[in-house]
N, C-alpha and C positions, 0 to 999 in steps of 0.2 A: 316102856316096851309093852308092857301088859292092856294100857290104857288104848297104845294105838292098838293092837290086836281086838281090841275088846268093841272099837268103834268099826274096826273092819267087818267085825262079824259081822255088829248090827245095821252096818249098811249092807251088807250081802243079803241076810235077811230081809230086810225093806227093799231091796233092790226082787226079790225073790215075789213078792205079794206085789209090787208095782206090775209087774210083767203079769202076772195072774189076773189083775183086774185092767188093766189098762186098753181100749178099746180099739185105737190106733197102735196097728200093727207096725210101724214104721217106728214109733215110738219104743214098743216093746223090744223092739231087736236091737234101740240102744240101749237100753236101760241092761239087757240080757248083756249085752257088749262089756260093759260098765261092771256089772257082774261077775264077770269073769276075771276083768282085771285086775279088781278087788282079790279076790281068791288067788290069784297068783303070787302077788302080795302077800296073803298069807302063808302061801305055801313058802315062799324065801323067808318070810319073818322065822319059819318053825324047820329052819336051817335043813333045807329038801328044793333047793334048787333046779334038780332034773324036772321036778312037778309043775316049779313054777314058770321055768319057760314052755315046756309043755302044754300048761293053763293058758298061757299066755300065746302062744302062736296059734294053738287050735281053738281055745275057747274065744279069743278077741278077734283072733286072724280069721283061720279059715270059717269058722260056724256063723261069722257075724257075715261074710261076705257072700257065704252060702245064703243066709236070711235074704241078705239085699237082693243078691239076684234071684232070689225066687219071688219076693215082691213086685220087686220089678216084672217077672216073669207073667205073674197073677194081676202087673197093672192095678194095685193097692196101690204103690207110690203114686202114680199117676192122679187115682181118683183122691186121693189124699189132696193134692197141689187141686184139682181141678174144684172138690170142693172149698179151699178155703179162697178160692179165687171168685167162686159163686158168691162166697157169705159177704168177702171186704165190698163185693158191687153192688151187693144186695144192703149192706149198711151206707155205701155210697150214693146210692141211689135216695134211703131214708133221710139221708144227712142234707140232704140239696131243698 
């Protein structure tokens, strides 16, 4: 029990500095997703249940879905697809 607790931290943790550095916004808001669910986790591991559905429907639910549609909102997801759509034709193009 201690040992999963102990990996939960440390992926909340590294899940914490992923989203700090990570440059792709799209990215960060799952990893921040990810995040949450981890900690929800702990909250039931540490027998506090109310917490962890709580973590669990606002932190993964609504906050993540909040993210998406504001992305979306800001057309990040968009220019995200739109550049890697540039790069694969621009290495398709190199490859011929």
């Amino acid at each position: 029990m201690q040992i999963l607790m102990i990996l939960l931290l440390v992926s909340i943790l590294i899940c914490a500095v992923c989203v700090a550095f990570t440059k792709n916004l799209l990215a960060a808001a799952v990893v921040f997703m990810t995040q949450s669910l981890a900690l929800s986790v702990v909250w039931l591991l540490l027998e506090s249940p109310d917490l962890g559905i709580t973590e669990a429907a606002v932190g993964a639910g609504i906050d993540s879905l909040l993210l998406f549609a504001t992305l979306k909102r800001i057309r990040a997801i968009d220019a995200d697809e739109r550049e890697n759509r540039e790069r694969e034709e621009a290495q398709d193009g190199t490859n011929s």
